[in-house]
N, C-alpha and C positions, 0 to 999 in steps of 0.2 A: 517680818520674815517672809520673804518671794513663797508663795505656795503653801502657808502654812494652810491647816486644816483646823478651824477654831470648833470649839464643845459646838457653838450655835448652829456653824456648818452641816456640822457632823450628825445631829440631833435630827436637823432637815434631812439629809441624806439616809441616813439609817431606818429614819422611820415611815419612809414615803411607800405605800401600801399595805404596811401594817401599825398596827399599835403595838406600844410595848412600853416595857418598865425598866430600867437599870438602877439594882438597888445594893450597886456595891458598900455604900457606906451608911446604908439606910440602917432605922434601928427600929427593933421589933417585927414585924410583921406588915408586909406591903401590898395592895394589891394590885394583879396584871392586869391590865386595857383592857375590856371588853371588847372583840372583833363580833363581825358578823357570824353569828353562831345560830342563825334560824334553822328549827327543827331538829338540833342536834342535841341530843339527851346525855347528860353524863352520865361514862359508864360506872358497870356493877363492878364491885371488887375483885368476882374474881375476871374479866377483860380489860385490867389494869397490866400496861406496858408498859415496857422502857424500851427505848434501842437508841443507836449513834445513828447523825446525820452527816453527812459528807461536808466539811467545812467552806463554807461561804468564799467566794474570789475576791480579792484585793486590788482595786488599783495601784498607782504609783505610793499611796498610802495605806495603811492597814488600818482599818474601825473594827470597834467589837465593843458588842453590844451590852457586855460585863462593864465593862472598863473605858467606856466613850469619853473619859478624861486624856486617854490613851491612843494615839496618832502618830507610831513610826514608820516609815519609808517604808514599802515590801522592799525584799529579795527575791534575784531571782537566780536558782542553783543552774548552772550551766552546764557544769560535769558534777554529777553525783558522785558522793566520797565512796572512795573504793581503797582500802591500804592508808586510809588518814589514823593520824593518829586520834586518840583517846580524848574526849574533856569536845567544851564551846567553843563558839568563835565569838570574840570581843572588835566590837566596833565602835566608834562616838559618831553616826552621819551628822553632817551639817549641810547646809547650803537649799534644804527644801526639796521636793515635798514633804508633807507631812511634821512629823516637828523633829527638832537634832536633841540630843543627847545621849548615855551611854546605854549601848542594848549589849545583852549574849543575846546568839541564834544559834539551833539546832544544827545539823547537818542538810535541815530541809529548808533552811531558812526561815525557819519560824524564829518568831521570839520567845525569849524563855524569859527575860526580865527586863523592862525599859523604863527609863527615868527623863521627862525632860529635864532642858535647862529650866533655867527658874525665870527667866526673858527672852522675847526674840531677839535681843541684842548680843547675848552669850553666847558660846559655844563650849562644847565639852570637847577634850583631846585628850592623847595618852591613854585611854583608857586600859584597860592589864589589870589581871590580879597579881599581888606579890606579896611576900610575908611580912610581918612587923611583930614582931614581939612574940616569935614562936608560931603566929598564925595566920591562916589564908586569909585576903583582905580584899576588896574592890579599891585601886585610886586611881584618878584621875585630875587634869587641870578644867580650872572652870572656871570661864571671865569673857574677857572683850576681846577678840583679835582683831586688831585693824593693823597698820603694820607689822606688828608684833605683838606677842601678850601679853594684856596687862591685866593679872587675875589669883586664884588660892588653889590649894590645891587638896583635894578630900581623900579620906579615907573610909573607908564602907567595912563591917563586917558582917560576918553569912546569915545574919537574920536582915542586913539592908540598912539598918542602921550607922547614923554615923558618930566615929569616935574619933576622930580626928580633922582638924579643916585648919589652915594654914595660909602662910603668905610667903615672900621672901623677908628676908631682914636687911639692918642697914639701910631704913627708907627706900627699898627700891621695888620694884614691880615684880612679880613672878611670871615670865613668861609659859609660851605652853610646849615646849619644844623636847622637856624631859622634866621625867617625877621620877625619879629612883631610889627605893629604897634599899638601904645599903646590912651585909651582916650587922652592923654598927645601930641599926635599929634610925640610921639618920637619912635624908633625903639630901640626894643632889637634885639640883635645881640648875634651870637656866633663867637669864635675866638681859635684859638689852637697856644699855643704859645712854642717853644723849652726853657726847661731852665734844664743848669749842676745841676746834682744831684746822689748822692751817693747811687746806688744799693745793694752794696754789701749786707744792712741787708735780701732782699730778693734773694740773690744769682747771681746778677750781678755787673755790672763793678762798682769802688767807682767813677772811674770821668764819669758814666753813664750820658743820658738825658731822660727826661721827660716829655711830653706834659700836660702844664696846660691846663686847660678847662675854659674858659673866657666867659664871659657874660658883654657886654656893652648896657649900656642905650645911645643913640646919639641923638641930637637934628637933625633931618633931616633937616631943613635948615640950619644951620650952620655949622654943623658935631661935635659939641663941644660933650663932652663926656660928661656923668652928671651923671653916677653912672661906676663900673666897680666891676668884682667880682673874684676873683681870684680861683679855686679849692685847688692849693696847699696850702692856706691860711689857709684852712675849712677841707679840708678832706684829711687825711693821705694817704699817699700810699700804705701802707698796708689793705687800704680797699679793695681793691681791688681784682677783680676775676682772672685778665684777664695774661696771661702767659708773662711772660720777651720777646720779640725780640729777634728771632735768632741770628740775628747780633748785637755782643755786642757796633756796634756804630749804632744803628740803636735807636731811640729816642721810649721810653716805653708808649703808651696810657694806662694809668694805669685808668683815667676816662673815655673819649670818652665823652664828656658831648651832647647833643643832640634834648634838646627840652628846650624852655625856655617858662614860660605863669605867666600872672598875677593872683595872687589867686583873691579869693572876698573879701579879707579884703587890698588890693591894694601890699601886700608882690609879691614874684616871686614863682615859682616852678621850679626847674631844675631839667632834668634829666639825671644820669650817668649811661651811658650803663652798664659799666663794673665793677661798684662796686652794679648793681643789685636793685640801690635805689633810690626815689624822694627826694627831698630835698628841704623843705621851706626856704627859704632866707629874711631876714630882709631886706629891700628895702633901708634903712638908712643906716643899719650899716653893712652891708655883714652877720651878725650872722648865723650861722643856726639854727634854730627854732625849727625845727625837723626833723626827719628823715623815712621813711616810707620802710620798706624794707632792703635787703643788710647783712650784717655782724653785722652792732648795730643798729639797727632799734630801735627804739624809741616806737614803736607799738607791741603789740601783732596780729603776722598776722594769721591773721584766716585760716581752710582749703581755697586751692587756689586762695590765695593773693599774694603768693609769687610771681617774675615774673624773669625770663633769658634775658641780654641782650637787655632789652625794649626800646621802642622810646616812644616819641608825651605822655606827661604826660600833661590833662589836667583837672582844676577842672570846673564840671556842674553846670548849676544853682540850681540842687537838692540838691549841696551839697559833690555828689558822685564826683571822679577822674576815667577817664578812662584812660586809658594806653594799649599801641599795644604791648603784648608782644611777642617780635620774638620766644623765645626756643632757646634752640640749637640746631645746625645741626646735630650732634650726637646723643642728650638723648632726643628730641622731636621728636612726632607725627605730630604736626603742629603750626602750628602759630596762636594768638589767640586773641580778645580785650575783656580787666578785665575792667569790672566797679565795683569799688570799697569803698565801705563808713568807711572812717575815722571819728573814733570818739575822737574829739580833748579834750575830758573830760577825758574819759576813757582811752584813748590810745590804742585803738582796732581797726583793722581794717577787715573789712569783705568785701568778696564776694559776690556782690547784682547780677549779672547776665555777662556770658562770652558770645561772637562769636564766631564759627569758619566758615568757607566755606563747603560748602558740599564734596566739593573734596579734602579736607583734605590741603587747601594749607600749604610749610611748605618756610614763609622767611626767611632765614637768617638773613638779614641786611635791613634797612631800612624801611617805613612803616608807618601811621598813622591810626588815627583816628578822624572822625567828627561828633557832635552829631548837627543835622539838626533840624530848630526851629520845625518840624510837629513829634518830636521825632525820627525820622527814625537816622540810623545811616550809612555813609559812611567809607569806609574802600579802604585805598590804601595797597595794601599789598608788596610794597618797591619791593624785590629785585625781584619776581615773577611778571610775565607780566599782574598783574589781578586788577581791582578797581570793588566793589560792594557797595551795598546797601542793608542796614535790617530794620526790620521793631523793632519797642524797644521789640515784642518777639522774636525776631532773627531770623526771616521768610526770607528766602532773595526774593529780590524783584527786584536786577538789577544784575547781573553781565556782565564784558565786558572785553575782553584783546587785549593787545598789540603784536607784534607780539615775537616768541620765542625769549627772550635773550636781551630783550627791557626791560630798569626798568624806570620805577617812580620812584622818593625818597618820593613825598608824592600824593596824590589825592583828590580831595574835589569836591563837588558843592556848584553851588552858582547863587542865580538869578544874569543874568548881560542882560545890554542894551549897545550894541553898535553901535557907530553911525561914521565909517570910515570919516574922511577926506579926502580921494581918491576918486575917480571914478567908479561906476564900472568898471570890465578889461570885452571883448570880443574878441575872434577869431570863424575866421570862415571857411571854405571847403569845397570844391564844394562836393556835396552829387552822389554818382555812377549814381543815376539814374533819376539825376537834378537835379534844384534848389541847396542849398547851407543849411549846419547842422552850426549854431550859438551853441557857447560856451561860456557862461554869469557865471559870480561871482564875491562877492565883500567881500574879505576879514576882515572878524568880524562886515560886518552890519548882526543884530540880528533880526531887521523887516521887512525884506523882505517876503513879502509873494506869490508872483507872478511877473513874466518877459514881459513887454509890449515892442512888436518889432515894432519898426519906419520906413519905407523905404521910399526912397524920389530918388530926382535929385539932392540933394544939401543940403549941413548939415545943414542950416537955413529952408529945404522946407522938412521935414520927417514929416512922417504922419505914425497914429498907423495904424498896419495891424492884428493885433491879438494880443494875448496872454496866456502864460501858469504858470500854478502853480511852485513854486520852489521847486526843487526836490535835493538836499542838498547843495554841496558846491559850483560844478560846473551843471548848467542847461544846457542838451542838446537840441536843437530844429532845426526842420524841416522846412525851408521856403521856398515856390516858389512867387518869383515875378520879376518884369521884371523892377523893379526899379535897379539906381545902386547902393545905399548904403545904409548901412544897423543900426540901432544901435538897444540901448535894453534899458530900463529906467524899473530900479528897486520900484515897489508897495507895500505898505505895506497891512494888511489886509482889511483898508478902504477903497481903492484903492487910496489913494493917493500919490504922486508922493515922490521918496526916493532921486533918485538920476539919470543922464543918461548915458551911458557910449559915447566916442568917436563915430564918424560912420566907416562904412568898406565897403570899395570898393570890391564890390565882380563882376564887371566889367571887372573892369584892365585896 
């Protein structure tokens, strides 16, 4: 993986002018590095401190010195949230620095939980919280992208844990293009599947191939399949926009299918990149119902309704479908989200109001959109390093980016509460000019509000000694005391007690 940041890197880099310890998963009692400490006496009990230190700068990647397992991408907040709505931001970066897989960030861009993939050959995507079984959940897809995805797809609950992890069924691959979980308690799925097919009518090979565009319904605890939808079934090849494969054994994405969602009358909506159109699906019978956009469009499209190569088609409770449309790299200014109102009487559809970014971003590939219950609207914009936020008159209100050459495939917020089944981690250092600088975090607890530090003679005999507010993912702090170990016991706003971490021998 281009840029990854490995433990050994990181170990070098973190520790070049000082010693120190990281004893996130240590057990018992550890002790911190000896620095240069000539002349310096430990103090008496009562010139024992505590205070917060102003959090260390990040390059393109973030290290911290708790959690040196731990190397996601910074963020950098562009416009501070002002009128955003409520809850995190969900991202899955890939493509390096640092390592890919799914984080929340704060409004500051901090991280509030990160997970990598489990190889640098994977990639996480989709990430989102959504309910299943009455509750709020982490899922996402995790596998290989190379032309499409071939991979499972997880499900997290609020202690981080996993209860569910899946595949497609029917022998066929799970790509990563959509994980939906449905009132039904089941996942749509997308899937790209190779099948022989006769080009020549569009000027390639006769024993050519083809990539169907697949939509499976799966029962997530069994994995049974209980609807499935084929493209080539429904929509001809010739609908299509998208140019033959250079190489005539090279398989022709003639749909790219790419967003699946349930209408309000309980049908689906699929969307095909490459044939420029939405597509109502009869939930029973695979039908298409209609067609929105494209080549036969079913609709009279109004001025700028039309859309290029679009992702994330989804319908509002107004009634209105919003859609991310990319443009092209070519004959586009930028990239842009249509909310749009279908009139299923009439067969009209119209332009009710578009986004753009103020700096004209323009994505190629990838990209969504989400319409947040206080109206606001979030916007990942896929292949470009950037996720915002608008207000429903297209004010914008947050913007933030990853770092250059870093994509999201999609971005959302979302209230969440997490509540780790870990520890907190700690390390600590002897400080240049005494005492010892503590390094407190606790990976996707969400109610921490403050760091209470214990020091004692003995991990049953710690006694608080102060405490400081949390200052994002890793708290830095300043202690003198003349105790010899040290811990930190995570607070929430009430002050009461979240969690403790281990203690630290800062003795030796």
């Amino acid at each position: 993986m281009g840029g990854e940041v490995t433990r050994r890197g990181f170990l070098r880099a973190a520790g070049a002018g000082a010693a120190w310890v990281a004893l996130a998963g240590a057990l018992g009692c550890e002790p911190a590095e000896r620095g240069d400490r000539a002349g310096a006496s430990p103090p008496k009990p009562a010139e024992a401190s505590v205070r917060g230190l102003a959090p260390a700068r990040s390059g393109p990647a973030r290290v911290f010195r708790s959690r040196p397992d731990l190397a996601p991408p910074a963020v950098t907040v562009d416009t501070p949230a002002g009128g955003a709505a409520p809850g995190y931001v969900f991202v899955a970066p890939k493509k390096g620095p640092g390592q890919d897989g799914p984080m929340i960030l704060d409004d500051e861009g901090q991280p509030v939980w990160f997970r990598p993939v489990r190889s640098a050959a994977q990639d996480a995507m989709d990430f989102k919280a959504q309910e299943y079984r009455g509750e709020t959940v982490l899922t996402w897809w995790e596998g290989v992208h190379l032309a499409y995805g071939q991979g499972e797809y997880v499900i997290l609950d609020t202690t981080y844990r996993e209860v569910a992890r899946f595949r497609a069924g029917n022998g066929l691959e799970g790509d990563h293009h959509e994980f939906l979980i449905t009132g039904r308690d089941t996942a749509l799925v997308t899937i790209y599947a190779r099948v022989p097919y006769d080009l020549s009518p569009l000027g390639g090979p006769a024993d050519g191939t083809v990539l169907d565009g697949i939509v499976q319904e799966i029962d997530i605890e069994t994995g049974e399949v209980l609807f499935e939808w084929r493209s080539l079934e429904h929509v001809p090849v010739e609908a299509t926009y998208g140019d033959l494969p250079d190489d005539p054994a090279g398989a022709f994405d003639y749909f790219h299918i790419n967003s699946v969602d349930v209408d309000d009358d309980g049908n689906l909506l699929v969307s095909g990149r490459r044939t420029f159109a939405i597509y109502k699906i009869d939930r029973e019978s695979g039908e298409v119902i209609w067609r929105l956009g494209g080549k036969e469009s079913d609709f009279e499209m109004g001025e700028g309704t039309e859309t290029l190569y679009q992702h994330d088609a989804r319908r509002q409770p107004d009634g209105t479908i919003t859609i991310f449309d990319n443009g092209g790299m070519f004959v586009s200014e930028e990239s842009r989200v249509v909310e749009i109102q279908p009139d299923e009487q009439e067969m009209t559809a119209t332009l009710v109001r578009e986004y753009t970014h103020p700096e004209g971003v323009l994505a190629p590939t990838q990209g969504n959109a989400q319409r947040l219950p206080n109206g606001n609207l979030f916007v990942g914009w896929g292949s470009e390093p950037v996720f915002s936020e608008f207000s429903d008159e297209g004010d914008l209100l947050f913007s933030a980016r990853l770092p250059a050459g870093v994509e999201s495939y999609r971005a959302f917020r979302h209230p969440w509460t997490g509540r780790p089944d870990t520890l907190p981690a700690l390390a600590a250092a002897p400080a240049p000019e005494g005492g010892v600088t503590l390094y407190a975090s606790w990976n996707g607890a969400t109610e921490v509000e403050s760091w209470k530090v214990l020091a004692g003679p003995a991990p049953d005999r710690l006694e608080p000694v102060g405490s400081v507010p949390r200052t994002g993912f890793e708290t830095t702090i300043a202690v003198r005391t003349d105790e010899a170990l040290l811990a930190v016991r995570a607070l929430d706003g009430s002050g009461g007690a979240l969690g403790t971490s281990r203690a630290v021998n800062i003795r030796g």
